[in-house]
C-alpha positions in Angstrom: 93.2 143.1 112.5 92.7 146.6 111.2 95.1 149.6 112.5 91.6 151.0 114.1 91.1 147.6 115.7 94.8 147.2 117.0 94.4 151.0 118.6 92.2 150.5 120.3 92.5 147.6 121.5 95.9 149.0 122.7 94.1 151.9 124.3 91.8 149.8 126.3 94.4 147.3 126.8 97.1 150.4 128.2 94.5 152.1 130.0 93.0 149.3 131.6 96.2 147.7 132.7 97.0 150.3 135.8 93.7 151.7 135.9 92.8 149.6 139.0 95.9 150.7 141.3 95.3 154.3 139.8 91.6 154.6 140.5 92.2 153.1 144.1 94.5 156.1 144.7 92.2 158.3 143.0 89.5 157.5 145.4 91.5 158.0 148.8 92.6 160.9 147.2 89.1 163.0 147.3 86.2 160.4 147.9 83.9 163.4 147.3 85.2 164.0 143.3 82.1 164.9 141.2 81.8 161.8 138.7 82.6 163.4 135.2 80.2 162.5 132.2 81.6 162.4 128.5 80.3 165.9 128.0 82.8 167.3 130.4 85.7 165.9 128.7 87.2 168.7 126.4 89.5 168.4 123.3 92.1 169.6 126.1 91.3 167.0 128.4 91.1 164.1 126.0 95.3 165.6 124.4 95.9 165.9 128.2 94.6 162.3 128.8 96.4 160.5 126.0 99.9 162.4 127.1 99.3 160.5 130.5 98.2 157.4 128.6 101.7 157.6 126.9 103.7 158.1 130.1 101.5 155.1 131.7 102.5 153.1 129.5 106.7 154.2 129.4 105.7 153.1 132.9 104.5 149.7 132.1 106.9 149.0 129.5 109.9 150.3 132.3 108.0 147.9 135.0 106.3 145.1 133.4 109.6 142.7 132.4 111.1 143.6 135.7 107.9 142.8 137.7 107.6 139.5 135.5 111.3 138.3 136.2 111.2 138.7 139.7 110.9 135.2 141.7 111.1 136.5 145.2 107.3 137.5 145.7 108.2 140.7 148.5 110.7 142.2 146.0 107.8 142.2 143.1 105.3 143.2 145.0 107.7 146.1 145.9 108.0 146.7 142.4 104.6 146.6 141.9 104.0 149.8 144.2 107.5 151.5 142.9 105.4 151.2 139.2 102.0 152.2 141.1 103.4 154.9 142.5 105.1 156.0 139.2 102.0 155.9 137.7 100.3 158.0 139.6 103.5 160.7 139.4 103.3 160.1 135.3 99.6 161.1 135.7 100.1 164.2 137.7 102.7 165.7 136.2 100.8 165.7 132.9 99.6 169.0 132.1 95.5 169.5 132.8 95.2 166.1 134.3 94.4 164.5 137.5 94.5 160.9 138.3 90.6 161.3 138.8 89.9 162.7 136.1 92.4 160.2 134.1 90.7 157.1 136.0 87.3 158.9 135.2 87.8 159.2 131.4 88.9 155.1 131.6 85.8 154.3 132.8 83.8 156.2 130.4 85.5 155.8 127.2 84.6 152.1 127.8 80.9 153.0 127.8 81.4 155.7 125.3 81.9 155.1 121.7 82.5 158.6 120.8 84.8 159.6 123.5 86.9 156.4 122.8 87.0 157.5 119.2 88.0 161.1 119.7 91.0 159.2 122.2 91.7 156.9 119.3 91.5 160.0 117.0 94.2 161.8 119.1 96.6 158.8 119.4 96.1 158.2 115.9 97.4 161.9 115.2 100.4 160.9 117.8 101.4 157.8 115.8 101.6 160.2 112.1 
């Protein structure tokens, strides 16, 4: 597997793996948020995205073994909406991003090739 191949399968793989609780916030946060397209996502906003990919995934890496050693099923499902709820705080505090607009670029750097490049482009740049 090339570098390329491993990043972004790392991207998609980091994004997509709290994307579901995130976007489920993001909607009962404002129902009425205009759906972005890849054309509204700025240089800014893809550096501002990939800073809250990073701190998703501190999140993940924090949560994950505890949420996987837990037995008693109440105790990691209160884990589960600790790390949610970290998430979403790792999101906000991120400079030029909402959890909309993070859970937004998700969804369309998956249909997008050149948006998911330019995201792979900026972790890339991260990673030197």
């Amino acid at each position: 597997m090339t570098f390329k191949t491993t990043l972004a399968a790392t991207t998609t793989a980091v994004a997509l793996a709290f994307a579901g609780p995130v976007a489920v916030m993001a909607q009962d946060e404002d129902q009425a948020a205009k759906k972005m397209e890849a054309s509204d996502v700025t240089d800014a906003k893809v550096s501002a995205f990939v800073e809250a990919l990073v701190a998703v995934d501190a999140v993940r890496k924090d949560f994950a073994p505890k949420i996987e050693a837990e037995q008693d099923e109440e105790a990691k499902q209160e884990l589960v909406n600790e790390a949610n709820a970290a998430i979403v705080d790792a999101v906000d505090t991120t400079e030029g991003m909402t959890v909309d607009e993070y859970t937004s670029i998700v969804e369309l750097a998956q249909a997008d090739q050149a948006l998911n490049q330019k995201i792979m482009d900026e972790i890339k740049t991260l990673k030197e």
